[in-house]
FITI-453645 format. One record per residue (C-alpha): residue in one letter; x, y, z; chain; residue number from 1. Coordinates in Angstrom, 2 decimals, padded with zeros to 5 digits, m for minus. Layout:
BEGIN
<r><code>A</code><xx>X</xx><yy>Y</yy><zz>Z</zz><unit>A</unit><pos>NUM</pos></r>
...
//
This chain:
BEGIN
<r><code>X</code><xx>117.76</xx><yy>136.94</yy><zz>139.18</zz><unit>A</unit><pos>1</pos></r>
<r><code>X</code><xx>114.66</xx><yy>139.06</yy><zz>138.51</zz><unit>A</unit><pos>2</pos></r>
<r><code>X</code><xx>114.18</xx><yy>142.13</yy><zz>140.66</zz><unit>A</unit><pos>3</pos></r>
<r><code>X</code><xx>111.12</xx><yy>143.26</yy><zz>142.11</zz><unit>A</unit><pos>4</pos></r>
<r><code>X</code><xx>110.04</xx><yy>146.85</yy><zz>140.94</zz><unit>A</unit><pos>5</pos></r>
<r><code>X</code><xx>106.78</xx><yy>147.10</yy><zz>142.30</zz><unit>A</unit><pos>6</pos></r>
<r><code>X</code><xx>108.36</xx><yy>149.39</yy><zz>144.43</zz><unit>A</unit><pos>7</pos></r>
<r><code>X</code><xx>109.89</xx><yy>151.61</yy><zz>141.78</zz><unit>A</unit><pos>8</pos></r>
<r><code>X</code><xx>106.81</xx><yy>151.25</yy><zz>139.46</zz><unit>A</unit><pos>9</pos></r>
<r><code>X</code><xx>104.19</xx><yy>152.62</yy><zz>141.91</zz><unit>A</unit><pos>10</pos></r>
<r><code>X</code><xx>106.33</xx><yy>155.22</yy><zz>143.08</zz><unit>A</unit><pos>11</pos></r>
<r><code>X</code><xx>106.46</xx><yy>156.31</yy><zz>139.55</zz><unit>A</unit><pos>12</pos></r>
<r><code>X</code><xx>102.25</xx><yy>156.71</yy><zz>139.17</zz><unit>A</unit><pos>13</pos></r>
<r><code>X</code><xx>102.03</xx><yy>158.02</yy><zz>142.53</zz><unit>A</unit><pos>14</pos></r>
<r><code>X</code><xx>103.89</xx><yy>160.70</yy><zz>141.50</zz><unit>A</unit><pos>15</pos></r>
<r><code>X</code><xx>102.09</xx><yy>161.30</yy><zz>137.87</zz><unit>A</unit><pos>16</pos></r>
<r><code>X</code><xx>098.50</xx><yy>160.90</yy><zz>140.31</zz><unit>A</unit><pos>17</pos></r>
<r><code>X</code><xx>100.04</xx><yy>163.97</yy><zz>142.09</zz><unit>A</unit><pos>18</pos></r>
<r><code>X</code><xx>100.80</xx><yy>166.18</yy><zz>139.25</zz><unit>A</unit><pos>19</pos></r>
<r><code>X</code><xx>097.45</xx><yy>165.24</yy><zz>138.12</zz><unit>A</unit><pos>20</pos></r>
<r><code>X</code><xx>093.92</xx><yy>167.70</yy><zz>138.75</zz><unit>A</unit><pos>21</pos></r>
<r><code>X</code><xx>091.70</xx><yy>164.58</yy><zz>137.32</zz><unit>A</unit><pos>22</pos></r>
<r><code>X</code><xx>091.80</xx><yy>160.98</yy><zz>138.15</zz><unit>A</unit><pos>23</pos></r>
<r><code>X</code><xx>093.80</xx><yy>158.90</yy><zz>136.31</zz><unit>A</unit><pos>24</pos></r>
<r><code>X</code><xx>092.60</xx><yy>155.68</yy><zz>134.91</zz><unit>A</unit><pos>25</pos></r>
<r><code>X</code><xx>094.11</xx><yy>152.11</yy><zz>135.34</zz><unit>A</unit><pos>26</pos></r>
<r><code>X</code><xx>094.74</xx><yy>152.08</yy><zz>131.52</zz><unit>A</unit><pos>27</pos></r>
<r><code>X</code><xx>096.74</xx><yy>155.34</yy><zz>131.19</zz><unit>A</unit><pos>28</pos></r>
<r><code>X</code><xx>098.33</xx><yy>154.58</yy><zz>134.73</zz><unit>A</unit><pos>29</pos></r>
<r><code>X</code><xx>099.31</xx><yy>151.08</yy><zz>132.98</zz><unit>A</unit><pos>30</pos></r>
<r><code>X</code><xx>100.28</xx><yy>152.71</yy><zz>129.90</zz><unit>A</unit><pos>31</pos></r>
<r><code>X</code><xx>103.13</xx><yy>154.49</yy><zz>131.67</zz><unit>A</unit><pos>32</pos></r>
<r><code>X</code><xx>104.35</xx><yy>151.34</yy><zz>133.54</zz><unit>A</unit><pos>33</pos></r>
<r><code>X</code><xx>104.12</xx><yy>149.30</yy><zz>130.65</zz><unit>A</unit><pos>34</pos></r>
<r><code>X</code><xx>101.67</xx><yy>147.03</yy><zz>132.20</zz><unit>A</unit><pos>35</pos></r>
<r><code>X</code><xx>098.29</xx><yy>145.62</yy><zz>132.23</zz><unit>A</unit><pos>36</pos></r>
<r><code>X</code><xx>095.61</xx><yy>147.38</yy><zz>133.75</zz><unit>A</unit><pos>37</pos></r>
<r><code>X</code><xx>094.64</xx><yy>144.31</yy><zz>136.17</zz><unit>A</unit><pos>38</pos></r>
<r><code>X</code><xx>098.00</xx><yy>144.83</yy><zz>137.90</zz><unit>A</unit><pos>39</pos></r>
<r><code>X</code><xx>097.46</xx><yy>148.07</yy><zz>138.23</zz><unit>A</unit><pos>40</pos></r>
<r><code>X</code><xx>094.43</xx><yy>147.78</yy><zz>139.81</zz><unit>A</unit><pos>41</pos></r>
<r><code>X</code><xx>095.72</xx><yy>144.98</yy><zz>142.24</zz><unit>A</unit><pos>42</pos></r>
<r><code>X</code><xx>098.08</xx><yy>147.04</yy><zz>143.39</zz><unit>A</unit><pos>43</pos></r>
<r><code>X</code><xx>096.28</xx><yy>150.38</yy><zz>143.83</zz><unit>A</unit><pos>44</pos></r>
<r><code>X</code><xx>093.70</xx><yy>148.16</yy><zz>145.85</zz><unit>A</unit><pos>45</pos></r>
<r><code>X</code><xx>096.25</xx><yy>147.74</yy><zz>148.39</zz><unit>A</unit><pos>46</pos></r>
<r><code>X</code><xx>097.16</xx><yy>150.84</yy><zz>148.75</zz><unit>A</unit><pos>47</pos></r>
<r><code>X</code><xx>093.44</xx><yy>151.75</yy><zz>148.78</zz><unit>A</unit><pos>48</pos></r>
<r><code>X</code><xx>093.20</xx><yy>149.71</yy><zz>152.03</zz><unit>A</unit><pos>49</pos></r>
<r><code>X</code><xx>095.89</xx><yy>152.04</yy><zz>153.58</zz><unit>A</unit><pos>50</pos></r>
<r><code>X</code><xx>094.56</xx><yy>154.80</yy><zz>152.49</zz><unit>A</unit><pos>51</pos></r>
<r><code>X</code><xx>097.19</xx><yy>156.05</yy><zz>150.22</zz><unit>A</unit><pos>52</pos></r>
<r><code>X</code><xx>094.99</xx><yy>156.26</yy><zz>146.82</zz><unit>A</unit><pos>53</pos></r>
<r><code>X</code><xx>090.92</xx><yy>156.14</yy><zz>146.40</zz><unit>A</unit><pos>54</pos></r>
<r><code>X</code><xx>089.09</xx><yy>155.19</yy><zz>143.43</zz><unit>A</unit><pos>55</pos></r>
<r><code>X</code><xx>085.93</xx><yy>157.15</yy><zz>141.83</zz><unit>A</unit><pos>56</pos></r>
<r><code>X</code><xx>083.96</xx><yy>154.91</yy><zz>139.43</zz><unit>A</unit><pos>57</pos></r>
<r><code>X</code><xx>082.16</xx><yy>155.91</yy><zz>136.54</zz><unit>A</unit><pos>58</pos></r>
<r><code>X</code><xx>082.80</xx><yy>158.50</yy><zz>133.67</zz><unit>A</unit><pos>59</pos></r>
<r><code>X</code><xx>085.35</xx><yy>160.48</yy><zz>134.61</zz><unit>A</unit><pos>60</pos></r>
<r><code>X</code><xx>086.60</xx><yy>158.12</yy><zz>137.25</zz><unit>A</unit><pos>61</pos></r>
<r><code>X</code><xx>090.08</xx><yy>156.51</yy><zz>137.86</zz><unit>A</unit><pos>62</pos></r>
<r><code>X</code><xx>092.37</xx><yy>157.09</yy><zz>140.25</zz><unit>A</unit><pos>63</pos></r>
<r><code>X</code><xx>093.57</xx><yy>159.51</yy><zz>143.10</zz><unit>A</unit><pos>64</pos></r>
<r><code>X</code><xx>095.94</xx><yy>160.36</yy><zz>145.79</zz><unit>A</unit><pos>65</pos></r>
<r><code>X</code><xx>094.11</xx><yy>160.57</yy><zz>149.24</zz><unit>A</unit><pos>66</pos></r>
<r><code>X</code><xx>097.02</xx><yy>160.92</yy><zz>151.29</zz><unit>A</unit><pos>67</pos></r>
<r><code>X</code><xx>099.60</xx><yy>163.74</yy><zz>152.29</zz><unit>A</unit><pos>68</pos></r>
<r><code>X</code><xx>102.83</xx><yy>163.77</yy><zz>150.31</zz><unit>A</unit><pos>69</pos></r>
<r><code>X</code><xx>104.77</xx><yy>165.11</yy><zz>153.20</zz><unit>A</unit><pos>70</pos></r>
<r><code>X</code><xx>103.47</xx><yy>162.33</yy><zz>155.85</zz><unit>A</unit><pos>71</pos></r>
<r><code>X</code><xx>103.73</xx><yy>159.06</yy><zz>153.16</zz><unit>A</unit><pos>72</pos></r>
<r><code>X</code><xx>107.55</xx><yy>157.62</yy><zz>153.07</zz><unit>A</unit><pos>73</pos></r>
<r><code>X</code><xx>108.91</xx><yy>155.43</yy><zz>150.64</zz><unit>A</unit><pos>74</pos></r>
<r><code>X</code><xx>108.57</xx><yy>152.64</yy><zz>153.81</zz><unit>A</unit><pos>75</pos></r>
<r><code>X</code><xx>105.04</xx><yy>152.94</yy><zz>153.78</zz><unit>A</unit><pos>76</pos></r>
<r><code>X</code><xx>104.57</xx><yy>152.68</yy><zz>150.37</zz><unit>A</unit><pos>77</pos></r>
<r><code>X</code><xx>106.87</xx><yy>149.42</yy><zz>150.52</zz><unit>A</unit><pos>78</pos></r>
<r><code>X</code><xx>104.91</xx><yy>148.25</yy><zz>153.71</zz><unit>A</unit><pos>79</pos></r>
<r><code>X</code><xx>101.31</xx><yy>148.63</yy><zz>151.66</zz><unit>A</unit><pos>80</pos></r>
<r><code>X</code><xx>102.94</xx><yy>146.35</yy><zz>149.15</zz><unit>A</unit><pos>81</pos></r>
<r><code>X</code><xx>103.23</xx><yy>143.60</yy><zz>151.59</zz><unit>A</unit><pos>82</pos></r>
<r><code>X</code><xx>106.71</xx><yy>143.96</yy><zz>152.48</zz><unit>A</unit><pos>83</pos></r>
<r><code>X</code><xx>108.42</xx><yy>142.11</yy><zz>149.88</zz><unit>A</unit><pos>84</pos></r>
<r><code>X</code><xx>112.10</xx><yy>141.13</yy><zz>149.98</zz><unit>A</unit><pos>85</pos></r>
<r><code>X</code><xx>114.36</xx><yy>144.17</yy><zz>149.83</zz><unit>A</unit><pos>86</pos></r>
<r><code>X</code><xx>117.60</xx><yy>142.05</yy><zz>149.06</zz><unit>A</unit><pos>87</pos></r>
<r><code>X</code><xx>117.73</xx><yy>139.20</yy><zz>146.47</zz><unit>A</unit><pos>88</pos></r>
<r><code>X</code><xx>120.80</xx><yy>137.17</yy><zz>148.05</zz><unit>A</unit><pos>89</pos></r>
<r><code>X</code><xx>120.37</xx><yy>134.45</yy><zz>149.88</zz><unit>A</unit><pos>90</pos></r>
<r><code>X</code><xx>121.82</xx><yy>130.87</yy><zz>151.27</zz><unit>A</unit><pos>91</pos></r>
<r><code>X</code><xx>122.55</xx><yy>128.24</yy><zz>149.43</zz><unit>A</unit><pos>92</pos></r>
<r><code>X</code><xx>121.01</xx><yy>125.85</yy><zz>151.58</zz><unit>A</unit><pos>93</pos></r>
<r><code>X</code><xx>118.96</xx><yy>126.97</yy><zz>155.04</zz><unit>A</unit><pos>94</pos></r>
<r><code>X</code><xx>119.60</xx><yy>123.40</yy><zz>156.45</zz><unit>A</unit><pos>95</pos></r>
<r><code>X</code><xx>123.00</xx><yy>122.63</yy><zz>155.85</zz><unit>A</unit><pos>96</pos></r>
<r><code>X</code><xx>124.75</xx><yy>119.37</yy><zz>156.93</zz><unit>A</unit><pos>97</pos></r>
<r><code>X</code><xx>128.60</xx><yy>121.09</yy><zz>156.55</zz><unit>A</unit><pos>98</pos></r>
<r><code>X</code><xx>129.66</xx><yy>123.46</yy><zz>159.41</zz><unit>A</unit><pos>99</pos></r>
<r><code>X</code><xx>131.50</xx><yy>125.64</yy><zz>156.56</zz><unit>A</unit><pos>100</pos></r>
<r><code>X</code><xx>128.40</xx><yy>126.42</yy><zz>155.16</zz><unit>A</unit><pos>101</pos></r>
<r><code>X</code><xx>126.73</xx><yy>127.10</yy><zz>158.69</zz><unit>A</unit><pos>102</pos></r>
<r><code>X</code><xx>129.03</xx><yy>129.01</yy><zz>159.57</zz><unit>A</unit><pos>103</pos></r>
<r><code>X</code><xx>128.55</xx><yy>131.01</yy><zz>155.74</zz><unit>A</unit><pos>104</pos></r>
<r><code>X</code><xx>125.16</xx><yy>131.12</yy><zz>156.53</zz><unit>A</unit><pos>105</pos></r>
<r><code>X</code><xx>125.24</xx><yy>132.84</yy><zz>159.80</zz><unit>A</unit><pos>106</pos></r>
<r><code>X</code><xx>127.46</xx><yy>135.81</yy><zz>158.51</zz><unit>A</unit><pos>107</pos></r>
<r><code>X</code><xx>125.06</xx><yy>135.79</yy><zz>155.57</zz><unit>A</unit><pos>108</pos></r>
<r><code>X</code><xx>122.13</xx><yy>135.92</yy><zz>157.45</zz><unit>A</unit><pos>109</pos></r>
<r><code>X</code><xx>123.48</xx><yy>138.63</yy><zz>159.91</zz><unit>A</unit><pos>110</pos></r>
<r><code>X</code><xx>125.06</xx><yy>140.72</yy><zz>157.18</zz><unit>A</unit><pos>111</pos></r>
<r><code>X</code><xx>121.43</xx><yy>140.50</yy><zz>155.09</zz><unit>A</unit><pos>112</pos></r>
<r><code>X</code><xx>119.89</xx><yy>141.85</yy><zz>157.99</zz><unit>A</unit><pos>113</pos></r>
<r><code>X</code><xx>122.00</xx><yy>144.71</yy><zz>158.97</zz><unit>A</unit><pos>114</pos></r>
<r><code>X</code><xx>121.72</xx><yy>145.86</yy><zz>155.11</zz><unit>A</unit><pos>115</pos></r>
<r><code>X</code><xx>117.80</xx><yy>145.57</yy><zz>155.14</zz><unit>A</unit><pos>116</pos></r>
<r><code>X</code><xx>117.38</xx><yy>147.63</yy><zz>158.49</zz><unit>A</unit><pos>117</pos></r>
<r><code>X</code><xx>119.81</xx><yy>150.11</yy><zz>156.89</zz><unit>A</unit><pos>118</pos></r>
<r><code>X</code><xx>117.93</xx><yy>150.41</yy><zz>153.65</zz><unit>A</unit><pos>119</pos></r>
<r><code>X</code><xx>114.22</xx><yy>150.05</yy><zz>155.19</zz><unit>A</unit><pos>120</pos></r>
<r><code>X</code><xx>115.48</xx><yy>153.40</yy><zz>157.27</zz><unit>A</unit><pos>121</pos></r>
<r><code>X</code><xx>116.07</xx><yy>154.90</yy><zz>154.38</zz><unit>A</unit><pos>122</pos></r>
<r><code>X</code><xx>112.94</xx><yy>154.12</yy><zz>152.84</zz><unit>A</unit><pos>123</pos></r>
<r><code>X</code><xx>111.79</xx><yy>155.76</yy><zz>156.06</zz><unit>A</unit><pos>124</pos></r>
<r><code>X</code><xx>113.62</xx><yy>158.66</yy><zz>155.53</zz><unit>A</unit><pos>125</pos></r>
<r><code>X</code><xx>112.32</xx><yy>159.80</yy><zz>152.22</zz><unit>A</unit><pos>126</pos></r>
<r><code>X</code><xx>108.50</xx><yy>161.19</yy><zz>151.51</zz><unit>A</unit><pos>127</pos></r>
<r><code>X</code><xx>106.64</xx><yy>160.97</yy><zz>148.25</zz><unit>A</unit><pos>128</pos></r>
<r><code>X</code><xx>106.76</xx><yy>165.29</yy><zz>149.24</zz><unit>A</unit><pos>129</pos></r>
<r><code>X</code><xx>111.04</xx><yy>164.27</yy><zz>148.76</zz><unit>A</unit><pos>130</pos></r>
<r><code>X</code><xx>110.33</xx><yy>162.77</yy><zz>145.53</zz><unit>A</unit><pos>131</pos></r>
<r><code>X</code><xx>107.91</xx><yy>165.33</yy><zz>144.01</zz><unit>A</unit><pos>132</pos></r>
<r><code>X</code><xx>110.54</xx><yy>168.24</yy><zz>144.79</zz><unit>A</unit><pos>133</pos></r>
<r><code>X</code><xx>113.33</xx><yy>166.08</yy><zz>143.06</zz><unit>A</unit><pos>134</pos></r>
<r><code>X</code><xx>111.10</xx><yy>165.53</yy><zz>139.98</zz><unit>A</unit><pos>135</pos></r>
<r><code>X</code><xx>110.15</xx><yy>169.80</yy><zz>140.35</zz><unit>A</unit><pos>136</pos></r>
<r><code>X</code><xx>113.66</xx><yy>170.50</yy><zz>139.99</zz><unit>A</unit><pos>137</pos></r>
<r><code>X</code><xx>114.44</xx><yy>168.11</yy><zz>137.35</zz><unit>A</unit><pos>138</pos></r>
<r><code>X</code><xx>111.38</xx><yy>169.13</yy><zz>135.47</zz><unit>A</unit><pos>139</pos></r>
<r><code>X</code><xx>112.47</xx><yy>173.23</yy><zz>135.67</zz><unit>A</unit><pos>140</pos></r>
<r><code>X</code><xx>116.05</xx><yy>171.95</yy><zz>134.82</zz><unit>A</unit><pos>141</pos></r>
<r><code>X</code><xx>114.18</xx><yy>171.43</yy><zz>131.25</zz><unit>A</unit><pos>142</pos></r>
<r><code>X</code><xx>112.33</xx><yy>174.91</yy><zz>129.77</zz><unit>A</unit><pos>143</pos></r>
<r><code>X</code><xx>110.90</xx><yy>173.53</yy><zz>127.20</zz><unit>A</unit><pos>144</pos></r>
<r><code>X</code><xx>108.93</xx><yy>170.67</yy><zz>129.33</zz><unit>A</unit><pos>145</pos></r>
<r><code>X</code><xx>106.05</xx><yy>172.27</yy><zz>131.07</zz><unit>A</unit><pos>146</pos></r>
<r><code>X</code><xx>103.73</xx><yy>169.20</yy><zz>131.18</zz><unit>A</unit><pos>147</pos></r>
<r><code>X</code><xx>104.74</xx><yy>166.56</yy><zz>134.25</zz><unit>A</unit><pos>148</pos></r>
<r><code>X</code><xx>103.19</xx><yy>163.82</yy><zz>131.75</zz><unit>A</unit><pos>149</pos></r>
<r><code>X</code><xx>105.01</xx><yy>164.87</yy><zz>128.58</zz><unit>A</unit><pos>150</pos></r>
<r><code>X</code><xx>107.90</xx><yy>163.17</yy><zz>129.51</zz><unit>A</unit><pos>151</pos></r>
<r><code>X</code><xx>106.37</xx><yy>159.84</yy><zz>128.56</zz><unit>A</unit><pos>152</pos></r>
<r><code>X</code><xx>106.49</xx><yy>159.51</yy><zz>124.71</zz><unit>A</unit><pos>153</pos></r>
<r><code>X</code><xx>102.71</xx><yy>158.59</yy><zz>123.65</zz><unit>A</unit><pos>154</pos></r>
<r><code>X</code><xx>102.33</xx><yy>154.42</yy><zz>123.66</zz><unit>A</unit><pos>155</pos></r>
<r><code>X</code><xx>100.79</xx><yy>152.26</yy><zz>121.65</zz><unit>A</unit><pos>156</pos></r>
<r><code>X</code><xx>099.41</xx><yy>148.88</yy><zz>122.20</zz><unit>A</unit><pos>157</pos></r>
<r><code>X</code><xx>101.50</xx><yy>147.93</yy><zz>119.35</zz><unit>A</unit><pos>158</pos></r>
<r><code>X</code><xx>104.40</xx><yy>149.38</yy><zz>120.97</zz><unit>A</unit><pos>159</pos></r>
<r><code>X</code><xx>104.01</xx><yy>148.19</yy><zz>123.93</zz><unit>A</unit><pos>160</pos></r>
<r><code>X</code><xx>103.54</xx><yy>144.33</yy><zz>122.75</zz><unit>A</unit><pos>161</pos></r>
<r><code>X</code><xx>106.24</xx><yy>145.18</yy><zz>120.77</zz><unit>A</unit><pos>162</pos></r>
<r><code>X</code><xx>108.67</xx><yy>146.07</yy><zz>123.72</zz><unit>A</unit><pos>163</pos></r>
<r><code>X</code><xx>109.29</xx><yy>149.21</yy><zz>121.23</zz><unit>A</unit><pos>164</pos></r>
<r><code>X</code><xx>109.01</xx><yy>152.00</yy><zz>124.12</zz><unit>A</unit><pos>165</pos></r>
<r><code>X</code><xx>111.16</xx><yy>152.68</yy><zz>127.16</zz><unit>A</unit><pos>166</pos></r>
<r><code>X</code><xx>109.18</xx><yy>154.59</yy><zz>130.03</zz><unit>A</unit><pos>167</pos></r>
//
């Protein structure tokens, strides 16, 4: 079953958008989530509308944070998403003609719940602020890595069509 990273992926160019003095284009943004720039853009628009990110157009435009690290949580970047599905488990059937499999389906259902309130209060819990800090620390753990954005190997279209680079 496919998992949705949306989550994971914007985190990840939120993060590069704060390290960053200049705004960062769609393309380079895309680049780094091994994407194409359309979905990048479709998804920064949302987060536009919350006021997350803002975009500046012309030369020298792209991309930028507009919001404070310390006040965003992973929640709210999951909410400006649209909420999608945290868990990927589900019922066999949601009308089923067998009491067994009501009766499967109602702990299901109740046990899916509890575990999405439990991780969306996590997701609560932890700022993109949380997340810079870790990537700080990781980042000094490595002296000879001084640039946030040299830890993405340079891409290539070819290598990127080529599913040759892992970012």
């Amino acid at each position: 079953m496919k998992r949705d990273s949306r989550l994971s992926g914007v985190l990840h160019v939120l993060l590069h958008m704060a390290e960053s003095t200049a705004p960062m284009t769609s393309e380079a943004l895309a680049a780094m989530m091994q994407t194409n720039p359309v979905v990048v853009r479709r998804i920064l628009a949302g987060l536009r509308e919350r006021d997350l990110v803002r975009s500046e157009k012309g030369h020298g435009g792209g991309w930028r944070l507009s919001c404070d690290l310390e006040r965003v949580t992973l929640r709210d970047i999951h909410t400006a998403l649209g909420s999608p599905a945290v868990l990927a488990i589900g019922n066999r059937t949601e009308a089923p003609g067998c009491l067994v499999e009501e009766a499967v389906n109602a702990a299901m259902d109740q046990a899916c719940r509890e575990a999405e309130a439990v991780l969306l209060a996590r997701l609560g819990d932890v700022t993109l602020a949380a997340l810079s800090r870790d990537f700080h620390r990781r980042l000094l753990a490595r002296p000879a890595c001084t640039d946030p954005h040299a830890t993405h190997a340079p891409v290539t279209t070819h290598d990127v069509i080529q599913g040759e680079h892992d970012v």
